[in-house]
C-alpha positions, 0 to 999 in steps of 0.5 A: 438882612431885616426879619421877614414875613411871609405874605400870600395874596392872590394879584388880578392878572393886571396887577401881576403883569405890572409887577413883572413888568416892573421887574423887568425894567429894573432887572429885579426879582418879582419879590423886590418889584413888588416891594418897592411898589408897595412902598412907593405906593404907601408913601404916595398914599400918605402924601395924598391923605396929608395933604388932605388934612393939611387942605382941610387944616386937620393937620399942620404942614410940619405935622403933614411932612412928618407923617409921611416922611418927608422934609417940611420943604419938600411939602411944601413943594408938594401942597404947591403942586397940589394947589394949596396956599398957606393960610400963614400971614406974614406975621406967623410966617416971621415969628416962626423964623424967629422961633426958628433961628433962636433954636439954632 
């Protein structure tokens, strides 16, 4: 079992209705609802924050994925879903798959 810290936070009532809610659809303990949807809600946070840099071309797609822990096609699912087209020309886009297959 991983270490663990203790961490009292004060919820507003509707914030502690979801966790319990949660707890219940899962049949988990209130601790292990709100864990997963802190997690869930740190990853969703990461997408959106990447995926704005990545708009704004702060970052690249590859360097998105990586931050938010997830495949490179899985971001590039996602930039999809969110409306953003690669700025890549077809010349990149092959010269990285030939950089790619002469990794392999």
């Amino acid at each position: 079992m991983k270490e663990a810290e203790f961490l009292g936070a004060r919820l507003e009532k509707d914030i502690f209705r979801m966790v319990e809610e949660t707890a219940e659809d899962e049949h988990v303990d209130k601790t292990k609802a709100l864990k997963d949807l802190i997690i869930l809600g740190r990853r969703q946070f990461l997408l959106n924050k990447y995926l704005d840099f990545y708009r704004k071309g702060r970052c690249s797609l590859d360097r998105a994925a990586e931050k938010v822990g997830i495949t490179v096609n899985e971001m590039m699912k996602e930039a999809a879903i969110g409306g953003i087209r690669s700025t890549e020309t077809i010349e990149e886009y092959k010269k990285g798959l030939e950089l790619l297959e002469k990794s392999i």
